[in-house]
Structures are given as C-alpha cells and as structure tokens.
ZAMARGU-4260 file (C-alpha; in steps of 0.2 Angstrom, whole numbers, plus 5000, padded with zeros to 4 digits):
<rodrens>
0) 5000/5000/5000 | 5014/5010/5005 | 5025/5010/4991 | 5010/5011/4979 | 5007/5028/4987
5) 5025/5033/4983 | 5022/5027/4963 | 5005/5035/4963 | 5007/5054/4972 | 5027/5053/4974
10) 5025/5071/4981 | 5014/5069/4992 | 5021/5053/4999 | 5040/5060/5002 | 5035/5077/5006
15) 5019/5072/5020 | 5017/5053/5020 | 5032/5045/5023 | 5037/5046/5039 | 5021/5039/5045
20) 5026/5024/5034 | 5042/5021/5041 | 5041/5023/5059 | 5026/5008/5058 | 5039/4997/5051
25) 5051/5003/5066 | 5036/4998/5077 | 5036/4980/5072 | 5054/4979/5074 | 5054/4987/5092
30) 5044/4973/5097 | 5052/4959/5088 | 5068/4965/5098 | 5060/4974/5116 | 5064/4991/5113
35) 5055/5008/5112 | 5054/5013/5094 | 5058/5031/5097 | 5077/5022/5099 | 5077/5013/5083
40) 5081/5021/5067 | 5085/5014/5049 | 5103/5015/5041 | 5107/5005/5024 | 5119/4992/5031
45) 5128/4987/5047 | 5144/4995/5038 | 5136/5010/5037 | 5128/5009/5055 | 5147/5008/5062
50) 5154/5020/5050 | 5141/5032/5059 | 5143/5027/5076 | 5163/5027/5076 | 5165/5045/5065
55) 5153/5053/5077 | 5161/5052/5093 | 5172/5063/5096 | 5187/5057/5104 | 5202/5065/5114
60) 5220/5064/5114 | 5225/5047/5120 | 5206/5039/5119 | 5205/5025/5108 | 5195/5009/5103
65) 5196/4993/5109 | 5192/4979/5098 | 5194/4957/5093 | 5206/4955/5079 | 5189/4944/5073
70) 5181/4961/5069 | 5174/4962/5052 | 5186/4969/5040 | 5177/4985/5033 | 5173/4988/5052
75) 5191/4986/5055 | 5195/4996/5044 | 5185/5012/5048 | 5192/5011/5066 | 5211/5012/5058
80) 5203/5026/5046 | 5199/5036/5064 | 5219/5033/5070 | 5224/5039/5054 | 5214/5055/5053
85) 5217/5059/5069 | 5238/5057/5066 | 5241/5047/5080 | 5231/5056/5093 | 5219/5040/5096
90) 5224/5023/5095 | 5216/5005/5094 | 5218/4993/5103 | 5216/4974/5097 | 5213/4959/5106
95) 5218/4942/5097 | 5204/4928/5097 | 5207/4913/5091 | 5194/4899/5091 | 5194/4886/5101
100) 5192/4898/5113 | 5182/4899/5131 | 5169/4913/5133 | 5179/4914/5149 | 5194/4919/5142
105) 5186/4928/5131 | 5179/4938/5144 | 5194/4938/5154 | 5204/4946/5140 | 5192/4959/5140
110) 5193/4964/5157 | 5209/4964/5156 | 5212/4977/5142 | 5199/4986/5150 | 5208/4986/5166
115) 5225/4989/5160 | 5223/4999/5143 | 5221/5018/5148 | 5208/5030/5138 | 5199/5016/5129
120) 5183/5025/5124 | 5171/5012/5115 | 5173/4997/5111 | 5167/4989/5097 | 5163/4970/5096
125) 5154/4957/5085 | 5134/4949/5093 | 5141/4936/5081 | 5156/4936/5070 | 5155/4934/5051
130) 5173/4923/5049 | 5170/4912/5057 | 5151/4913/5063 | 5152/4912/5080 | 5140/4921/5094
135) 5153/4929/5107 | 5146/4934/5124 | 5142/4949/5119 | 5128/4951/5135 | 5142/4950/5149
140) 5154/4961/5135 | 5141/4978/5135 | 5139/4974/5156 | 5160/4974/5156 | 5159/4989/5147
145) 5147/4999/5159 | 5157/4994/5173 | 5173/5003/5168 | 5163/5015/5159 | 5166/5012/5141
150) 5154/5013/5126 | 5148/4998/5116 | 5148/4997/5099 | 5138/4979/5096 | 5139/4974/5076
155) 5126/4964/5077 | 5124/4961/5057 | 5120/4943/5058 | 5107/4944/5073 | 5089/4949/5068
160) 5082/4934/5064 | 5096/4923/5067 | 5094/4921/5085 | 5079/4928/5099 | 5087/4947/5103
165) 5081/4958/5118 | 5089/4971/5119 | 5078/4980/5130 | 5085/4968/5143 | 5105/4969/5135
170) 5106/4989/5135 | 5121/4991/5126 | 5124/5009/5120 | 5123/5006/5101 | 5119/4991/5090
175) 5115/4988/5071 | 5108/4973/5064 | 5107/4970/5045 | 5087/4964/5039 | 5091/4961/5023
180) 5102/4944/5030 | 5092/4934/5040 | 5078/4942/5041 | 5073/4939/5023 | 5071/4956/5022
185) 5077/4967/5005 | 5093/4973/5002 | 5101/4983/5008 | 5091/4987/5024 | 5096/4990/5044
190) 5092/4995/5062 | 5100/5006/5072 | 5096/5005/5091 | 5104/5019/5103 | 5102/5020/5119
195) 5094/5037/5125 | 5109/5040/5135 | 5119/5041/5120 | 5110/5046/5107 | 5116/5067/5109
200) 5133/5058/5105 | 5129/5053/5087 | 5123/5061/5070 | 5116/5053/5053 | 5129/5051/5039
205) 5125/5061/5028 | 5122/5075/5038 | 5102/5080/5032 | 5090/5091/5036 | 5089/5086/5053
210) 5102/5090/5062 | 5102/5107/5073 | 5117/5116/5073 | 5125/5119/5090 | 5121/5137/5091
215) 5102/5131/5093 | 5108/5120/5107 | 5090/5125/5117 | 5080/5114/5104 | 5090/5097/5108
220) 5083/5092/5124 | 5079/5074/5122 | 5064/5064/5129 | 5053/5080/5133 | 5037/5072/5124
225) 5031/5085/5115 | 5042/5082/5098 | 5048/5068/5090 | 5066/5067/5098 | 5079/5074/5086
230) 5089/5058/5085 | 5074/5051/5075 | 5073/5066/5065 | 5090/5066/5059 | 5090/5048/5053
235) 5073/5049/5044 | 5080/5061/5029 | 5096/5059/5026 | 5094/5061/5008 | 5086/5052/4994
240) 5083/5037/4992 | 5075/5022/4988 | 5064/5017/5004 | 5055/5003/4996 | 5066/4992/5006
245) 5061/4997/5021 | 5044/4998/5019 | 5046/4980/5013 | 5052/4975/5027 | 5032/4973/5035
250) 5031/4960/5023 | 5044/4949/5027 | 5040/4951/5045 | 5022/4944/5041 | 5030/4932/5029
255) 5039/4925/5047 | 5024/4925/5053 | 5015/4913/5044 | 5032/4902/5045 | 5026/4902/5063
260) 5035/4917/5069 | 5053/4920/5076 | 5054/4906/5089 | 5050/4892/5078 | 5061/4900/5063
265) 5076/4903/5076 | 5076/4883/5081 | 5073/4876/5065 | 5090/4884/5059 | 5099/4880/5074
270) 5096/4864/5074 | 5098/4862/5054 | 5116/4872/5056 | 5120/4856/5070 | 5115/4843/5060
275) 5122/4849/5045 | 5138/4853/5048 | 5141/4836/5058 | 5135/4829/5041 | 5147/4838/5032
280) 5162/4835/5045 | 5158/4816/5043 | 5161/4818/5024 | 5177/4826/5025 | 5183/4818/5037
285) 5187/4833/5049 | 5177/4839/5062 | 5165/4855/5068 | 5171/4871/5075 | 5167/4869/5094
290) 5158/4883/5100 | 5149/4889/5117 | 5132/4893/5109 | 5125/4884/5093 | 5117/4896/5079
295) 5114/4897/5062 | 5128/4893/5054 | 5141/4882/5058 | 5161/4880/5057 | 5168/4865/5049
300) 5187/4860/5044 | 5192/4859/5028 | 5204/4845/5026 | 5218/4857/5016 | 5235/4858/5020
305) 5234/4877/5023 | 5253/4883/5025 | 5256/4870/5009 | 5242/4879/4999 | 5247/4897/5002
310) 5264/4891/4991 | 5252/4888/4976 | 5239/4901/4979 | 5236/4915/4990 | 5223/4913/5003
315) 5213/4926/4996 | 5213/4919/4976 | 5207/4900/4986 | 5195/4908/4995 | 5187/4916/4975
320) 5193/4898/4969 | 5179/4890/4978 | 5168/4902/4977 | 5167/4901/4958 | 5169/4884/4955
325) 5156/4881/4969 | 5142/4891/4960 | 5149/4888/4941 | 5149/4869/4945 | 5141/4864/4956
330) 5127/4877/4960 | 5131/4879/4977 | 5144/4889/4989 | 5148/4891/5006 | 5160/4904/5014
335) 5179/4896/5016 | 5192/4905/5028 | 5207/4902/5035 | 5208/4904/5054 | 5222/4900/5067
340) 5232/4889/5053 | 5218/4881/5046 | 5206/4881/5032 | 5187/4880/5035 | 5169/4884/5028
345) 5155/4891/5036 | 5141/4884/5033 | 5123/4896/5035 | 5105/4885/5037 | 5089/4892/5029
350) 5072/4890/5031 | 5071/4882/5014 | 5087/4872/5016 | 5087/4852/5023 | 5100/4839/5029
355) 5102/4833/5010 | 5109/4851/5004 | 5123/4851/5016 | 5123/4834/5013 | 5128/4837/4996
360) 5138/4855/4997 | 5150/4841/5009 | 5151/4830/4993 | 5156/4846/4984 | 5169/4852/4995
365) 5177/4835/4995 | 5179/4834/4977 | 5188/4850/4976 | 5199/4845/4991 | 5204/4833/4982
370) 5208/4842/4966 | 5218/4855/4977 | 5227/4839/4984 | 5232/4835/4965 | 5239/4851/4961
375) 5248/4852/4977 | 5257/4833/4972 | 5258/4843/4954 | 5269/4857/4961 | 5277/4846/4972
380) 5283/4837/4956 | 5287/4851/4947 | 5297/4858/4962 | 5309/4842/4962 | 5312/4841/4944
385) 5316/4858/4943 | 5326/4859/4960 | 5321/4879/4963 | 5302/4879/4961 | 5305/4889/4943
390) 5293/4878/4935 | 5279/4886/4948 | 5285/4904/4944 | 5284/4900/4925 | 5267/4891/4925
395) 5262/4907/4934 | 5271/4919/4925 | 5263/4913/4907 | 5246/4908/4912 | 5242/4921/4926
400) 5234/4915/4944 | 5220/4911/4934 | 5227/4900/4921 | 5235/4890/4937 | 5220/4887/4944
405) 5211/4882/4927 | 5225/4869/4923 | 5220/4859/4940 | 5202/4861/4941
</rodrens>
C-alpha cells in the first residue's frame, strides 16, 4: 500500500506521508527486539551503521578503541581510518581471538584490556562474528563495558532473525543489525538501536536536514514528549533514496509470521546448522568448530594443508577459487576462511534448506579438496624436477593466477 502511494502521488508521499510509513515498520521491529521505537532508526547496512557510530564520537587525545582481531574487516578498517585522521592522537587497541576459545577467556581478556589499557573509549565488538560465525558473549561484554565506563559498539549484522534478541533487557549503547540477511528482508536494509543516553553523541551520515546546529543548542533536549526526539529526526531524511526496502520490510515480517514466527524460525536453523555441519564434518573427514552457543551457521574443517596451499595460491585467490567453481559447477557455495592455521567453511541453514543440501555441498567440497590435493602433488613434482620451484613461477608467470588454477580444476 505504502510503496503504491509513493508510485502513485510521489509528492505527496515524500513530502507528508512517509514518515508515517516508516516509523510503523520501526514499530514492528521494536517489538520483535524489546525496545521503544523512538530508539530505533533505519541506516542502509551494518557498515554504514558503524561508520556512523565510530565518525561521530568525538574522541580526545589518548582515547581509543578497543576491539577482537575477529572484527569484520570493513569495520576494521573504519576504526584504523579514525587513527589515521586523527595522526596518532587516538589509537586501537586489538585483542587476538582465536577459536577454540572459552567465553571465559574471552571475557577475561576483556577485562583485562579494559583494566590495563588507559583511555579506551568504546569498544566495538561482534553479537556474532561473520569469519568464522560464531556468537561471542556479547551480553556479559556491553555489562564489562558499563562497569569501567566504556561505550559499546555491538555489530550485530548477523542477529535479527538469526537468534531471539532483547535488547531492552541487554542495554548496550549502540547496535546495528542488518534485515536484509536473516531476516529475509530486501537489500540493503538496517536498524540502528541507541540508547537514549547516548543518542546526543551521534549524527546521521549524511548529515540532512535534521540535524540542529550547536548554536540552537536549546531545541536538543531529548525525551521531553512533545516532539519527536531529534535523534529520529536526523536519521529519517538523510537524503534520497530508495525506501522501498524498508517499507518491505512489513512484509517479510508477516511472511515469518506465517512460517510460525521468530521462535519456531530461530530453532529450525539452529538445529539444521548442527546437524548439517556434523553431516558435512563426517564427509570430509574433519570435524565441527566447537563453540559455546550453537546458531545458524556452523564452522567446519576443511581437510587442506593450509601453509602447503598458500605456496600455490594465495589465501585470498582459494578463497574466490571455491567460490566460483562452487556456484559455476556445482550450483552451490559456502564461505571458506582460513583461521588459526587452518582452512574452514561456514556453513549458514535456511528455512528452505534440509540435511540433504549440506549433505551434498559436503560432497562438493570434498571433490575440490581433492583436486587442490592434485595440484599440490603437481607442484610438488614440478618443484623436484626443477630443483628451485622455477617451473611454479613459469606456469604462473605465462598463464596468470587464473590459468593456474584452470590447469588443475
């Protein structure tokens, strides 16, 4: 009905109507994660949701941010922009984890940097990490973080509809969840939740036409009832755009719905991620990421020699490897990585996915194992008959990284 308006009076509907629009889609999300909507405002993407979270704050000389070295790497990478802007004057402080790894020591190294590291100002950590997909304690993290009085920064990209959220009860400072991933929402489409204690702290990016200049200071008094707070103000016209994805987004909640809501989406995928990825650790031989909490998705081992692989091709050029002879194939993919030393894939369940497609994707991956394991015995070959390895350099240097790999798939 919504975006029909928009098509029909396009005027009308972006000048007077849309706001209306917008904030009853905020209201259906609010529930679905207890909070009040006047907290909650839409960004395009978690990226985006960091990006305006971290360039917001303003920092001092000697403050900093804290953060895993499992941080997603576009997040990452906006918190090494901030050092470099600011020449030095703030700094970032990261904190190794590698998986297996306790949710106590996990939490201990925390504290610890929290403790020990002087001027941390926020820290910014995953609600569950992308590479590999694991949930961290994230609740006992944002109570951490109240109790030496830092900020939280929770990107919590995969978690609406991935797993039951309440933020109402987690009260971290700020958190942004994509909709557009497990929510089976449109792309590209996210929440922004800020606690009202720190929304003054934060602007939309692009600044619009909401935002009141300092000098009009008096007019930014949060929370007083009588108008719409100026937090939600900001973010609702940034600029234009195309809002049809978040309008959509009713759609795919009522979709869920029919599914038999949240609760019965959220243990269907759980247990599928188990059960699949034991499936596909059985076929390969190797065996499941272990993890504190279960979720979606699932780690499994891949049985690659990892440091023997990197001599024949990059991590990163494997990693497109699979991908593209996954999906030109074999019309399926997974996520490969290599973590602490080893390879591994990451498997996501679906509501429209069962046992028999991880099943087969396990098949898959163990067919191209084995074709990597060729071409490692190849360069092994070529290596001793050439005594320096020259053979490898010349295969490379006259048929590229590509022909390489199209001479051994």
């Amino acid at each position: 009905m919504a975006l029909s308006a928009a098509a029909r009076t396009p005027d009308k509907f972006l000048r007077l109507d849309f706001a209306k629009h917008i904030n009853v889609v905020l209201e259906q999300l609010a529930k679905v994660i207890n909070v009040d909507p006047e907290d909650l405002v839409f960004v395009p993407n978690a990226t985006t949701g960091v990006n305006t979270v971290l360039r917001s704050l303003k920092f001092a000389k000697g403050e900093g941010v804290l953060h895993f070295s499992t941080i997603y790497g576009s997040c990452g990478n906006t918190v090494e922009f901030l050092v470099d802007q600011s020449d030095g004057d703030i700094f970032s402080h990261q904190l190794d984890l590698s998986y297996p790894c306790t949710d106590t020591k996990i939490l201990s190294d925390f504290e610890h940097a929290l403790e020990t590291t002087k001027g941390i100002k926020v820290a910014v950590f995953d609600h569950i990490t992308s590479l590999p997909g694991v949930k961290l304690p994230w609740l006992d993290l944002i109570k951490l973080c109240k109790k030496y009085n830092v900020l939280s920064l929770v990107d919590g990209a995969h978690g609406i509809g991935l797993t039951h959220l309440d933020l109402g009860a987690a009260d971290p400072d700020f958190f942004i969840s994509n909709c557009h991933k497990w929510l089976y929402s449109m792309r590209s489409t996210a929440i922004l939740y800020t606690a009202k204690r720190s929304q003054d702290l934060i602007h939309s990016m692009p600044i619009g036409h909401g935002y009141i200049p300092k000098r009009k200071n008096e007019h930014r008094a949060r929370g007083t009832g009588v108008t719409k707070s100026n937090y939600k103000t900001e973010f609702e016209w940034t600029a234009t755009s195309d809002l049809s994805p978040f309008l959509a987004i009713q759609d795919a909640l009522s979709y869920r719905h029919s599914l038999g809501g949240e609760a019965a989406i959220v243990a269907y995928i759980t247990d599928l991620a188990s059960t699949g990825a034991a499936a596909i650790a059985e076929i390969l031989g190797t065996e499941v990421m272990d993890v504190t909490t279960p979720i979606g998705m699932m780690n499994v081992r891949l049985p690659i020699d990892a440091k023997r692989d990197e001599q024949v091709m990059a991590p990163r050029a494997r990693g497109d490897w699979f991908f593209r002879v996954c999906t030109d194939e074999f019309n399926t993919t997974f996520s490969p990585f290599v973590h602490n030393g080893s390879w591994w894939g990451r498997f996501s369940a679906q509501i429209y996915l069962e046992v028999e497609d991880f099943e087969y994707t396990g098949r898959v991956i163990k067919k191209l194992c084995e074709r990597i394991q060729r071409e490692h015995e190849h360069t092994t070959k070529q290596t001793t008959s050439d005594g320096d390895g020259s053979s490898v350099t010349k295969l490379m240097d006259n048929f590229g990284r590509q022909g390489l790999e199209d001479t051994v798939v």
